[in-house]
N, C-alpha and C positions, 0 to 999 in steps of 0.2 A: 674509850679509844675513838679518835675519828677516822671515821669510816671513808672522808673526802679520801686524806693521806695514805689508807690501804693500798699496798700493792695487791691486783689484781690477781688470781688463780688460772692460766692459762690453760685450757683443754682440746687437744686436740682430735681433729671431730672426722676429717677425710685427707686425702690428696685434693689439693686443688684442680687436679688436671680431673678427678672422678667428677667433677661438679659441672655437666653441661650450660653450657652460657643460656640461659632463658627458663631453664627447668628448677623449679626451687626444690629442696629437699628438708627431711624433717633428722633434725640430731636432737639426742639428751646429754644434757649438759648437769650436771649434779641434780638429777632429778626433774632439769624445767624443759619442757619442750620446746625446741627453736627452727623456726624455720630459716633454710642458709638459701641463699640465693647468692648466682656467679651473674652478673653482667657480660653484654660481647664485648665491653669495653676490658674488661679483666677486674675489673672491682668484685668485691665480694661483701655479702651484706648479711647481718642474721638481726631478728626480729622474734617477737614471740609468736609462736603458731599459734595462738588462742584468738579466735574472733568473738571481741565483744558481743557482737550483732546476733550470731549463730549458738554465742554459747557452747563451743566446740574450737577443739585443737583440729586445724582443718588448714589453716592460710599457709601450708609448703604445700598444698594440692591449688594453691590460686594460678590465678594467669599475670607473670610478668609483664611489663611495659612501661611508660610513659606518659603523662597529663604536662601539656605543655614544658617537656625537658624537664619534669620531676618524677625519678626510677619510684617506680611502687609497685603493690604487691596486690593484685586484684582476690575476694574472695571468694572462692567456688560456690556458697552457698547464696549470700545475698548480693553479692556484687560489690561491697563497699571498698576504693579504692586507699592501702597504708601507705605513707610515706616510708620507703626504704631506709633513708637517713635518721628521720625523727620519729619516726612511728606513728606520724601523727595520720589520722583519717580526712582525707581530701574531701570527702563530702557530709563531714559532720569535725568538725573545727575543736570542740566539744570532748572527742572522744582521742584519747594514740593508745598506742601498746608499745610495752616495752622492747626496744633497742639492745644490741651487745654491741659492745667492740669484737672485733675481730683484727687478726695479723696473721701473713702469711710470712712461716719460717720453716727451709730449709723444703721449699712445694707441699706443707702440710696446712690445711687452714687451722686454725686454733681461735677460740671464744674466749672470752674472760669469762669465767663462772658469775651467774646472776649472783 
């Protein structure tokens, strides 16, 4: 089967409106830990909570923000900053963690199952 052409398994994880703008939070999605972050812009982002670095499900405890107008995900324990979008790590080029799709339908956010 190719896997490109699979339709995606949609799960739904909160209310959008439960998700404060800056505050990340940690959902389970078929078993994988994901951290969702809401922007004040209204975008919404999920990423996997695992920090390479730390070796721990920790990065919905980081500090949202910004590196030159790119949304990222700081981590509480070493500091290394994710690309929101691509997962990639701003200070080590090297390293991302995996990304979801997310959609909001009907004010509930929903992930695609990794």
């Amino acid at each position: 089967m190719n896997t490109a052409l699979a339709t995606p398994t949609w799960t739904a994880v909160c209310a959008v409106e439960d998700l404060v703008p800056g505050w990340p939070v940690a959902a389970l999605v078929d078993n994988v830990q994901i951290a969702v972050v809401r922007l004040r812009d209204g975008s919404v982002h999920a990423l996997s909570n695992w920090d390479p670095f730390a070796k721990a499900m920790v990065l919905a405890r980081g500090i949202v923000g910004d590196i030159k107008g790119e949304p990222m995900l700081t981590s509480p324990i070493y500091k290394q900053h994710f690309a929101l979008r691509s997962g990639l790590c701003l200070d080590d080029p090297t390293v991302s963690i995996p990304v979801y799709p997310v959609r909001i339908v009907d004010g509930q956010v929903e992930i695609a199952a990794p």
